[in-house]
C-alpha positions, 0 to 999 in steps of 0.5 A, spaced: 075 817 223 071 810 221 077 809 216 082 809 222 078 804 226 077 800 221 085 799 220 086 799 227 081 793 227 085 790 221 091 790 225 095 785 229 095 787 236 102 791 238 107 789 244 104 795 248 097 794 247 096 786 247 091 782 250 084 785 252 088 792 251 088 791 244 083 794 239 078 789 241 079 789 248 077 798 247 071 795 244 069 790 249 070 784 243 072 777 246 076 773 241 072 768 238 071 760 240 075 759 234 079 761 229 079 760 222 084 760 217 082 765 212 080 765 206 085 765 200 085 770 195 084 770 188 090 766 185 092 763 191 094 756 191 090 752 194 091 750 202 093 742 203 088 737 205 088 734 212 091 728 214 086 722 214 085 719 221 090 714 222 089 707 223 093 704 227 091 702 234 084 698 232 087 692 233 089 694 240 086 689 245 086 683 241 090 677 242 095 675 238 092 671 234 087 675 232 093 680 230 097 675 226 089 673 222 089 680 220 096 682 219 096 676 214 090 678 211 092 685 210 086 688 212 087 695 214 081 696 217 074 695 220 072 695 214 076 690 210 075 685 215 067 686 215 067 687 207 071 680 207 066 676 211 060 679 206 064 677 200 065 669 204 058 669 205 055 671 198 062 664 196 057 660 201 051 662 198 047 662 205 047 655 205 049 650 211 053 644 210 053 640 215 059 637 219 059 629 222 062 629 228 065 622 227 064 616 222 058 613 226 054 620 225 050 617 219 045 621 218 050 627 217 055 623 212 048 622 208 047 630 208 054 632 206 054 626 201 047 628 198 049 636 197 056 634 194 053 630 189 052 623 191 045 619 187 039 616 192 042 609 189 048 606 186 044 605 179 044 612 179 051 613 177 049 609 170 057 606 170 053 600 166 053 605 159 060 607 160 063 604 153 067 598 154 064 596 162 063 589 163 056 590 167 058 585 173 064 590 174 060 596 173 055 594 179 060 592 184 064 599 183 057 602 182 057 599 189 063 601 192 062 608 190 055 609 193 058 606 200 064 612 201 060 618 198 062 618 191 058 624 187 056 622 179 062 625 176 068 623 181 065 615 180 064 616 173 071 619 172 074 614 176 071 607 173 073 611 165 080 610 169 081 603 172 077 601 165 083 604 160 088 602 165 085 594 165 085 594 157 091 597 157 094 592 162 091 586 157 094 589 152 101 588 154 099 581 157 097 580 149 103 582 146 108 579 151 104 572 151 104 572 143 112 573 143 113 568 148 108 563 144 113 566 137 119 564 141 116 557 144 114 555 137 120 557 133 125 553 139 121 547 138 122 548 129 129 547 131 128 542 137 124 537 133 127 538 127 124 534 121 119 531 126 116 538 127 111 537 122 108 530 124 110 532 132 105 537 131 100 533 127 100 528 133 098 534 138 092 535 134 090 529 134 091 529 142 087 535 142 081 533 138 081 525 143 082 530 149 075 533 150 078 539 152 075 547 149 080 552 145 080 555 152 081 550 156 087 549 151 089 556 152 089 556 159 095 551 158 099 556 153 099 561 159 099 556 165 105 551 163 107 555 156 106 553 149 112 548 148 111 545 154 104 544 151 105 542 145 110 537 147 105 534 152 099 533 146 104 530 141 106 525 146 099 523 148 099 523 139 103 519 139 101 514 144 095 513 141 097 512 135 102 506 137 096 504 142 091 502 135 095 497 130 092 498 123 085 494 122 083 494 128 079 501 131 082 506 127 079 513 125 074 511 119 076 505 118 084 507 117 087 504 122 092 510 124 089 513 130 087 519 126 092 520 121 086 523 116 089 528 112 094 527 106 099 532 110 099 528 116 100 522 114 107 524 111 109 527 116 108 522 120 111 517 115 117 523 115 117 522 123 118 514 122 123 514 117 128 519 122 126 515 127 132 510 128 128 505 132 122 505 127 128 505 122 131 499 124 124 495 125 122 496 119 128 493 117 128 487 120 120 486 117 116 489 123 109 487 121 106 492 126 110 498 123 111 495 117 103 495 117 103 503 120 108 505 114 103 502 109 096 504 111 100 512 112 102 511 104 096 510 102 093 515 105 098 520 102 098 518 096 089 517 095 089 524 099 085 521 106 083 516 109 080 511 107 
């Protein structure tokens, strides 16, 4: 008999019998609040997991651009959007960089300069030690960083820059002005031709009665160009020359406005003889050339002036 109730219990309920006409309902058994499934037996597959909650509808309610933000972020969830926030404040380091509100708010600008690395004073960039620097152009930029907020690093990089840029541009210059000096001689070898040598000697002689510097001279190569230069001295040579007749006032007493050297007495002697005016007044006897031709002929052949 308890065999047979046991398996009555056991059994799904019949058509004739349902509901609370059941075994149960014999019995005065409720149903249960719940049902659960049962347990599987050995050698049963497992049953399959519960779907994860589903996340779609906690933006709901948000308005469209906070939708788009998290869209593009591809947050999922609450939880992506919180652990982002946690990851850009452990980014920031807690720290507070203030914000100017215009270009008056000075004390601001001071502040934000200050923690982007900005040095109390100009001197505090130390430009003056970058190798090459001339001082008066570190001081100056030294200032001009300090003034818009410059950190050490940014201003030192940028003073090395202009420095390498200058130098190179110098460079260049030099080169070109050098070509330039090379095509100007070589124009005024061909210009002059035979009278080249005593041209140039007239010039030297101009320079040296000039007061004028190597510099100041240097400064005219650039300006005017070095054949026009030279062309200048050598007509102030030879005018001088011309100007002081033998035995009254020349250089160490040789009478020939500084023809000193054996070289550059010969070539002021080549110059006279090419010279078709000279030339000419040598020949009719001309005392004041006649003079000058002497003087240089001794003067190249004892080696100098007397």
């Amino acid at each position: 008999m308890r065999n047979l109730l046991s398996r009555k219990l056991r059994a799904p309920d019949s058509g004739s019998g349902g509901g609370a006409g059941g075994s149960a309902g014999m019995l005065g058994i409720g149903a249960p609040p719940e049902q659960h499934a049962p347990a599987p037996a050995a050698g049963d597959p497992p049953p399959a997991p519960a779907p994860a909650a589903s996340s779609t509808g906690w933006t709901e309610g948000f308005d469209a651009e906070t939708q788009a933000l998290v869209a593009a972020k591809g947050w999922k969830s609450p939880v992506d959007a919180l652990s982002s926030y946690r990851n850009l404040e452990k980014m920031l380091g807690g720290e507070k960089i203030p914000v100017p509100k215009s270009a008056e708010d000075k004390d601001a600008w001071n502040s934000l300069y200050k923690v982007i690395g900005r040095p109390e004073a100009a001197a505090g960039y130390e430009l003056d030690k970058i190798p090459g620097i001339d001082t008066e152009t570190a001081g100056k930029f030294a200032e001009i960083a300090h003034a818009n907020g410059l950190s050490v690093q940014a201003a030192q990089a940028l003073a090395k820059f202009d420095l390498e840029r200058t130098q190179a541009a110098r460079a260049t210059s030099e080169e070109a002005f050098a070509a330039s000096a090379a095509a100007d001689v070589d124009s005024l070898r061909q210009s002059w031709g035979q009278n080249f040598d005593a041209n140039k000697e007239a010039a030297s002689r101009a320079f040296k009665h000039s007061g004028l510097t190597q510099q100041d001279v240097d400064l005219l190569d650039r300006t005017l160009g070095v054949a026009r230069t030279m062309e200048l001295f050598s007509s102030f040579g030879r005018t001088m020359l011309e100007a002081k007749p033998v035995g009254f006032g020349g250089e160490g007493g040789s009478g020939i406005g500084g023809f000193t050297t054996r070289e550059g007495a010969m070539a002021e002697i080549s110059r006279m003889k090419s010279d078709p005016a000279i030339s000419k007044a040598l020949f009719n006897g001309d005392q004041t050339q006649t003079q000058k031709l002497a003087a240089l002929q001794r003067i190249a052949v004892g080696g100098g002036a007397a």
